[in-house]
C-alpha positions in Angstrom: 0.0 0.0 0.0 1.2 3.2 -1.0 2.6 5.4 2.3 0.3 8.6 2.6 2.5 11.2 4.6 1.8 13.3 7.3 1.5 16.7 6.1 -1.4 14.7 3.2 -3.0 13.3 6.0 -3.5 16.7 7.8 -4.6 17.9 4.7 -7.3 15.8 3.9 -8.5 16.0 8.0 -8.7 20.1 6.8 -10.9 19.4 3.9 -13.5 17.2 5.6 -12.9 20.1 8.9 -14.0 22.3 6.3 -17.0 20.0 4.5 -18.2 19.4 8.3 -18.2 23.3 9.1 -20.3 24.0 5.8 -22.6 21.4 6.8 -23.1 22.6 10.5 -23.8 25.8 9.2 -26.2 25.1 6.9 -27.8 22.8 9.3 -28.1 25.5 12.0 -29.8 28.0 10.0 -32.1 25.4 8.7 -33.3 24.8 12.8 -33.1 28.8 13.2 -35.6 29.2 10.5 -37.4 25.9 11.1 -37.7 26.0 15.3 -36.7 29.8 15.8 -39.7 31.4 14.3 -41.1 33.7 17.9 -39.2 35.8 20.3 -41.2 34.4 23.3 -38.7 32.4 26.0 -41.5 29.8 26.4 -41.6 28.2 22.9 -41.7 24.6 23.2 -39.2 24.2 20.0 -36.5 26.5 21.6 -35.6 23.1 24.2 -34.3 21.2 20.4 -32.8 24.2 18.9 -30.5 25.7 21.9 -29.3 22.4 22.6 -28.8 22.4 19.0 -26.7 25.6 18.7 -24.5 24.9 21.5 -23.4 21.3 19.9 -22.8 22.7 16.5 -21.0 25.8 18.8 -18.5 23.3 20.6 -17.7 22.1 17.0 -17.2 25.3 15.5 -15.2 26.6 18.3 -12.9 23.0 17.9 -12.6 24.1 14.0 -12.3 27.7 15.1 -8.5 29.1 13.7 -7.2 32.7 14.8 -6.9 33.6 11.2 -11.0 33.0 10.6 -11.6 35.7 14.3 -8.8 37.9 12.6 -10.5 38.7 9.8 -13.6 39.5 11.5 -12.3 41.1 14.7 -14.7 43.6 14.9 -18.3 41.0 14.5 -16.2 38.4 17.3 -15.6 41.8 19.5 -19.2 42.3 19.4 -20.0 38.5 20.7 -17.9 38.8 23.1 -19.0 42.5 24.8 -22.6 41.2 24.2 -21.6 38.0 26.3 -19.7 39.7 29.1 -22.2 42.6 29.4 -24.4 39.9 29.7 -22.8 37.9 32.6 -21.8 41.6 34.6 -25.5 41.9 35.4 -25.9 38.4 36.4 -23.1 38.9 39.2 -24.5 39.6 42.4 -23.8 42.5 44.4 -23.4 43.9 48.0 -26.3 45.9 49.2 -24.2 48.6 49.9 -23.4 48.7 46.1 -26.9 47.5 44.7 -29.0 49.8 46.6 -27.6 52.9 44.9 -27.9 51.7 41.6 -30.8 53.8 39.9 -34.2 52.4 39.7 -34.2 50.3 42.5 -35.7 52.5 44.9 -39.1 50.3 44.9 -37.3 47.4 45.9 -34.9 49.1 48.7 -38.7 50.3 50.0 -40.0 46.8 49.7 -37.3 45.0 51.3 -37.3 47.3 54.2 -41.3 46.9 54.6 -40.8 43.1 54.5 -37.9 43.2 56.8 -35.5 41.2 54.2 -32.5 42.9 55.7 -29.1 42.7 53.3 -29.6 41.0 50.3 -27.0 40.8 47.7 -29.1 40.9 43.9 -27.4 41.2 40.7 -27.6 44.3 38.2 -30.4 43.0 36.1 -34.1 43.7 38.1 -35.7 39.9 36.3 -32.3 37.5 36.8 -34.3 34.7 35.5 -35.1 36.8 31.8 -31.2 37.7 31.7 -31.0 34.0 31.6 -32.8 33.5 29.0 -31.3 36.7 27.2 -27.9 34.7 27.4 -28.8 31.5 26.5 -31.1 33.2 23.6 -27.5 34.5 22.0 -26.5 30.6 21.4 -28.1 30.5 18.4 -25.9 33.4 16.3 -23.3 32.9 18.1 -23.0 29.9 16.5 -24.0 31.3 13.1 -21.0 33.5 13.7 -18.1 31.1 14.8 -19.3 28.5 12.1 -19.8 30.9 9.3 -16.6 33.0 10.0 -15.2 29.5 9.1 -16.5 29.5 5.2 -14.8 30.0 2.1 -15.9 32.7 -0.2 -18.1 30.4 -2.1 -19.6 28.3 0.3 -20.7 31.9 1.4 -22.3 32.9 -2.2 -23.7 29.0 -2.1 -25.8 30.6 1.1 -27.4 33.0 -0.9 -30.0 31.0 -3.3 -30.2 28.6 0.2 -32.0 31.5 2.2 -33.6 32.8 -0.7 -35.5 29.3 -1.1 -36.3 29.8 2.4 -38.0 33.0 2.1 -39.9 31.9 -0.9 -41.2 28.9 1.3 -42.2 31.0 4.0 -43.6 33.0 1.8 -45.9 30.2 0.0 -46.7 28.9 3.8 -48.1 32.3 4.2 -50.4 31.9 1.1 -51.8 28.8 2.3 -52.5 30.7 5.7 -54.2 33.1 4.2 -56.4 31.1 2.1 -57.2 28.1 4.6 -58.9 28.6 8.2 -57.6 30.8 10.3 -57.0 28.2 13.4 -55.6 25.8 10.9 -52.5 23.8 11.4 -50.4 25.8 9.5 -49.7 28.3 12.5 -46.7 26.6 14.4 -46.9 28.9 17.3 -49.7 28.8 19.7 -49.0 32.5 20.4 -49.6 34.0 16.6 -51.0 36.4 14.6 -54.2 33.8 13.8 -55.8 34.7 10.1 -52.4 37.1 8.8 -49.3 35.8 6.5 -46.9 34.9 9.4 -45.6 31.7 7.2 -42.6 30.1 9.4 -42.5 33.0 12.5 -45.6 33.5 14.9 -45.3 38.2 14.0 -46.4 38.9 10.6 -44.2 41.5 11.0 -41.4 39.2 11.0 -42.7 37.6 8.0 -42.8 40.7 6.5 -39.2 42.1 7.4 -38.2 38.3 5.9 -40.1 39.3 2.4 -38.6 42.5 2.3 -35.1 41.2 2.7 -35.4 39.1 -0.1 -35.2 41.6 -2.8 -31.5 42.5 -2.6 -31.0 39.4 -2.8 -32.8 38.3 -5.1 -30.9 41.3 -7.4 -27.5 39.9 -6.4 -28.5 36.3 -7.3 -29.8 37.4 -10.5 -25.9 39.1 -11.4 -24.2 35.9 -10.6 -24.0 33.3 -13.8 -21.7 31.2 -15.5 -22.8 32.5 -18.7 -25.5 34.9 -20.5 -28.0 31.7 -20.6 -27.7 31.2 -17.0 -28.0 34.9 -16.4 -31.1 35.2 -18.7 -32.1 32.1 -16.5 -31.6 33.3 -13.1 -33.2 37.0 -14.2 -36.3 35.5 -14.9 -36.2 33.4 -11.4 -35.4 36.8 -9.9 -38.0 38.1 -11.5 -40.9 36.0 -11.1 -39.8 35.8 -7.4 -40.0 39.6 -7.0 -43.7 39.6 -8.2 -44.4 36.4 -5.8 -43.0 38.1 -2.8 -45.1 42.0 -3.9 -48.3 40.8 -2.8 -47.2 38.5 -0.5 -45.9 41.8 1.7 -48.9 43.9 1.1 -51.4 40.8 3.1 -49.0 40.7 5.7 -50.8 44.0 7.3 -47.0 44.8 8.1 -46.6 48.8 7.6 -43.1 48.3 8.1 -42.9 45.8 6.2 -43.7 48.1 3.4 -40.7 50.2 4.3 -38.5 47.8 4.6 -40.0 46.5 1.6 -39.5 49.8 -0.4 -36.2 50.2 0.7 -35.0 46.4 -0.8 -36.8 47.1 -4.0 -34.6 50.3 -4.3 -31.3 48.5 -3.4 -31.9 46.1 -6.8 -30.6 49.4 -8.7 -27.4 49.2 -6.1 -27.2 45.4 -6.0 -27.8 44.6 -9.9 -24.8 44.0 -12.8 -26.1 42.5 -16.0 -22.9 40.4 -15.8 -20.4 39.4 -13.1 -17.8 36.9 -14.7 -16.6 33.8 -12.7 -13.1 32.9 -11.7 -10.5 30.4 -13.5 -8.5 31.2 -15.9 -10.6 29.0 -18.6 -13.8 30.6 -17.8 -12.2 33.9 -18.1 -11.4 33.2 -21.7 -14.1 31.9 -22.6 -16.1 34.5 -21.8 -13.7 37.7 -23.1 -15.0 37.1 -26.7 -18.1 37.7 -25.3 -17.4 40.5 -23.4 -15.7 41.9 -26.3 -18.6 41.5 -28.3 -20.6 42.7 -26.0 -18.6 46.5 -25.4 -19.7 47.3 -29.3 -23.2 47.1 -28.6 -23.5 49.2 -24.8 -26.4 50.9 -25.9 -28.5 48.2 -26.9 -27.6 46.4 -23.6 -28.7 49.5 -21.6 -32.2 49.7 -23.3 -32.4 46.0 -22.7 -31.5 46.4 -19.0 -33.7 49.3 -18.5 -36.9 47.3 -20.4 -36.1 44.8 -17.5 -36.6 46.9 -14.8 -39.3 48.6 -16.3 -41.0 45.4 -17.2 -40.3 44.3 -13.6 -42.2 47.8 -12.3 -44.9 47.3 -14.6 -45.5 44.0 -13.3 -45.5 44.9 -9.6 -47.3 47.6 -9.6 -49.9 45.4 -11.4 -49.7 42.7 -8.9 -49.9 45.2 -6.2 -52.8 47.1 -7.5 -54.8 43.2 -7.9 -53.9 42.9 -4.3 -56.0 46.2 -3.3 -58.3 45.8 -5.7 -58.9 42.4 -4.1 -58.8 43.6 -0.1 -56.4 41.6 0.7 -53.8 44.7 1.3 -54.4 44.9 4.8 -50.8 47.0 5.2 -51.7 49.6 3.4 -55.4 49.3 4.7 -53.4 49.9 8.0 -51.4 53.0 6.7 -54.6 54.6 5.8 -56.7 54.3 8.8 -55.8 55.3 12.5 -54.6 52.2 14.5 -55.3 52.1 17.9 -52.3 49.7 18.5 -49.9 52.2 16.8 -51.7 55.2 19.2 -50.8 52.6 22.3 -47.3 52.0 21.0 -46.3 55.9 20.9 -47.5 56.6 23.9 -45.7 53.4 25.2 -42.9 55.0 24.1 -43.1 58.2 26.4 -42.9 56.3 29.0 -40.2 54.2 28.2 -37.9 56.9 27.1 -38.6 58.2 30.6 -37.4 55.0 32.3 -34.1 54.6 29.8 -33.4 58.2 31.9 -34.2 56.1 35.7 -32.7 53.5 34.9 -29.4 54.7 33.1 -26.3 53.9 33.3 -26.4 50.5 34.2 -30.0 49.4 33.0 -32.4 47.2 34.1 -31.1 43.9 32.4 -31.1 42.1 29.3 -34.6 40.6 29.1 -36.7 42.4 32.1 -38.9 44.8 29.8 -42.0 43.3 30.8 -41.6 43.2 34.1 -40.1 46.8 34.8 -42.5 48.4 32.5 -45.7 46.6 34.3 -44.2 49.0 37.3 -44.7 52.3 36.1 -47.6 51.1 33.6 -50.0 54.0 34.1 -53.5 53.5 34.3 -54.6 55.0 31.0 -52.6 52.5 28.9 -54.0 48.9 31.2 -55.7 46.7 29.0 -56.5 42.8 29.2 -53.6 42.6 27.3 -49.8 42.8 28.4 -46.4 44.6 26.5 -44.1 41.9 25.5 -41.7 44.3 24.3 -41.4 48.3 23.5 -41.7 47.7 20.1 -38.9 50.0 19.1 -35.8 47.5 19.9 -33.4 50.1 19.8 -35.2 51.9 23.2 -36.0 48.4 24.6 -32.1 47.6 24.3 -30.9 50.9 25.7 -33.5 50.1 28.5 -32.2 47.1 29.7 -28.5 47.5 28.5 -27.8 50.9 29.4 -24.3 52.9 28.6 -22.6 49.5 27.9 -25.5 49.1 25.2 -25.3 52.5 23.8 -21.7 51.9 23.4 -21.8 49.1 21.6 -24.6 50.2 19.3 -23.3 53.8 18.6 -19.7 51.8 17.4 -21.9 49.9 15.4 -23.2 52.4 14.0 -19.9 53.9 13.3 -18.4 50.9 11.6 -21.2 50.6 9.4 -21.2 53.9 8.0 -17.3 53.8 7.8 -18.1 50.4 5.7 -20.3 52.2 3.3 -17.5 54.8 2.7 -15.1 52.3 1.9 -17.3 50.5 -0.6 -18.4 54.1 -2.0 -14.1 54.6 -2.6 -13.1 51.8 -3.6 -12.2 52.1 -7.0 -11.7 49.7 -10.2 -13.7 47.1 -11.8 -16.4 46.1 -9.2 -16.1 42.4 -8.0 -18.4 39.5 -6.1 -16.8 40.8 -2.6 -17.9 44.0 -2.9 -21.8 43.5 -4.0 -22.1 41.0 -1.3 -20.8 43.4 0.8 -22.9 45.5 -0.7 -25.4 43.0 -0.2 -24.7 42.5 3.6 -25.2 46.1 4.2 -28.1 46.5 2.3 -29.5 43.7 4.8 -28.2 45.2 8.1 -29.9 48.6 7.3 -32.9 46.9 6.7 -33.0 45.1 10.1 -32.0 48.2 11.9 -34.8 50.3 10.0 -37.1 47.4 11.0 -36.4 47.6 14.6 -37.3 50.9 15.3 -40.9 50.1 15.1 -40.7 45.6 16.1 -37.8 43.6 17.5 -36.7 41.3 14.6 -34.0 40.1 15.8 -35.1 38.8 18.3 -36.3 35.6 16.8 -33.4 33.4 16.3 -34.2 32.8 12.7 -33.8 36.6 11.4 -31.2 36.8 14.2 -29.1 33.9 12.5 -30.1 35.9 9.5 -28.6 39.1 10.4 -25.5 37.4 11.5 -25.2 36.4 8.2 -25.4 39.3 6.8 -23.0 40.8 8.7 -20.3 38.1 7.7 -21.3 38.9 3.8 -20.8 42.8 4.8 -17.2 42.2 6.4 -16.0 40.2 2.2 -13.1 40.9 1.3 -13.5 43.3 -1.4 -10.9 41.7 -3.2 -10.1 38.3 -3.7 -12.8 36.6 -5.0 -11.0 36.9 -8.7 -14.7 37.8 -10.8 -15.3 41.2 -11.6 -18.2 42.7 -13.6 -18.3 43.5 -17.0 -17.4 47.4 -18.6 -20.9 48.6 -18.4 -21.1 46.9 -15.2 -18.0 49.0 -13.7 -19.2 52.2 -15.0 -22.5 51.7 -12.8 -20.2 50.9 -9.4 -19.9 54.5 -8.6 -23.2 54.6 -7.4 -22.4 53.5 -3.7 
């Protein structure tokens, strides 16, 4: 038998490391979107999928090398603050300490009443829900130390995977829609019963899902082998665009229009007619018809304009059926006055108030309900009860305190300073810059989204987000394909 040496046999152990990781990944976003479909604590699926995450965790963390947390220093820095600012309010403190932390007057006033004496409590107000908050972070974490892990392709081989998950939540929804509204397509016993929530239990998650899928579906429409698979994957783009139109207009998501409007305006950002592949071979194969294809620009630009304007035509079409049908309960919603929306901004009064009581430290990751049920006022009681403030970035702030507006103002900062870097970079425009492109596209989205709804805070558009941020930190060089000459005209744009 022929001796296979050391240095082979490491080798080979790296490939299947590397098969494995691709595989863990994939299967962990799969349970995300399959189990992780409602921010509630008390979902019955969350015992499989936590479990899950922390198993397919321990394995990325054995794969994990310091070259994959190098190049994305700044996303594991964020884990890691997230997870120690997490832990800090778990510690328990000396009453000495405790008692002069803002907000806790009602308790200090309480114990003394009850005749507790000195009892040492942690930062966070609801220790149990900070818990939950940690264990809750499992899920991306995982999605971050396994996908930090992937090759450039296996990360564009992610991009038609999600997209065919979004079109299947997306037909679930139909289905709902058009079958009871107790039926057994609801997977959540806490839902939105009779409204297109397809895999989550918020149509408004649905609808931030939808509305994601239009950048990239104008990313996966660039990205072919040749001009038949392009004219191929157009028309896929395309027919999934006018699936997903209506779809977001039954939701009853106003949002979700937003976040909607604002994906359907990235496709002019996001789409090349052509972006070549890599290899040498493919390159020369395709330069005659690249050549070819420089002595006709104009007639490529009227065809690439009658695209989009066939693609407008076509939506707006859809989207008038859809009113013309009643079935456009979002924009139904934007119309009319909304009690809901009334109760949420002036929800939002008070909570602003109690980011000021309760700042710097916060009340703790998780405790909304229960420190928002204190100062409640009468006016706003109902037989109902606030999960959440509905404007994550107050709720956060809330609970988190300084460390959170830290942390979110850097984030901030690095975003924008990502933007600017893609908006200078010059030369021919290549597949690590639109999916960085892409990646941003999707974090502005989520952030837009969370002013009004707390996305991300179901582990599937969580895992999601995570995601995008990995496809937001590509290389912008490397990948070896760059766009065509019209193509790299248009890359001034961002």
């Amino acid at each position: 038998m022929p001796r296979v040496s050391v240095r082979a046999r490491f080798s080979r152990l790296g490939e299947w490391a590397g098969r494995g990781t691709f595989l863990a990944f994939c299967a962990l976003l799969l349970a995300a979107f399959a189990m992780g479909g409602g921010a509630r604590g008390d979902i019955a699926s969350l015992m499989i999928l936590r479990p899950l995450a922390i198993l397919l965790l321990g394995y990325g963390l054995w794969t994990l090398r310091w070259e994959h947390v190098a190049g994305h220093r700044y996303l594991f820095g964020f884990a890691v603050a997230i997870l120690v600012v997490t832990l800090v309010q778990l510690i328990p403190l000396p009453p000495s300490m405790w008692t002069r932390l803002p907000g806790r007057e009602f308790v200090v006033e309480i114990d003394r009443t009850a005749g507790l004496g000195a009892v040492w409590r942690p930062i966070s107000l609801v220790p149990g829900a900070t818990w939950n908050a940690f264990f809750s972070l499992m899920v991306p974490l995982g999605v971050l130390v396994l996908g930090a892990q992937l090759t450039a392709e296996e990360r564009l081989r992610m991009l038609p995977l999600v997209i065919g998950v979004g079109l299947l939540s997306g037909l679930l929804a139909l289905l709902q829609v058009i079958g009871p509204p107790d039926g057994p397509l609801y997977f959540y016993k806490v839902t939105n019963q009779g409204s297109a929530v397809g895999l989550f239990a918020n149509r408004n998650h649905q609808a931030v899902l939808l509305a994601v899928m239009f950048p990239m579906l104008a990313l996966f429409a660039s990205l072919a082998d040749n001009s038949g698979g392009q004219a191929l994957r157009r028309g896929l783009a395309i027919g999934a665009g006018m699936f997903l139109i209506p779809l977001i207009l039954i939701t009853g998501s106003r949002m979700g229009l937003v976040t909607g409007g604002l994906g359907l305006a990235s496709v002019l950002l996001l789409y090349r007619p052509k972006v070549g592949t890599s290899g040498s071979g493919r390159r020369s194969r395709s330069s005659s018809r690249q050549r070819t294809a420089r002595h006709q620009p104009q007639q490529k630009a009227w065809r690439n304009w009658g695209v989009i304007g066939f693609v407008a035509v076509l939506g707006l079409g859809l989207s008038l059926l859809t009113i013309l049908l009643g079935r456009a309960e979002a924009l139904q919603r934007f119309v009319e006055e909304d009690g809901a929306q009334d109760f949420r901004l002036k929800a939002w009064d008070l909570v602003i108030r109690m980011v000021g009581e309760y700042f710097p430290f916060g009340s703790g990751y998780g405790s909304f309900v229960e420190v928002y049920q204190i100062q409640e006022p009468r006016a706003l009681l109902d037989s109902t009860y606030f999960n959440h403030a509905h404007n994550d970035w107050l709720e956060v702030l809330l609970t988190g305190g300084l460390p959170a507006f830290l942390l979110l103002g850097f984030a901030c900062v690095l975003v924008f300073g990502r933007a600017l870097k893609l908006a200078r970079a010059g030369g021919r425009l290549r597949k690590g810059m639109l999916f960085s492109r892409l990646g941003l596209v999707l974090v502005v989205q989520f952030a837009i989204a969370s002013f009004a709804d707390y996305p991300l805070r179901t582990p599937a558009l969580a895992s999601l987000f995570v995601l995008a941020a990995l496809w937001a930190a590509a290389p912008l060089k490397g990948w070896g394909e760059a766009v065509d000459a019209e193509g790299a005209r248009k890359a001034e744009v961002f």
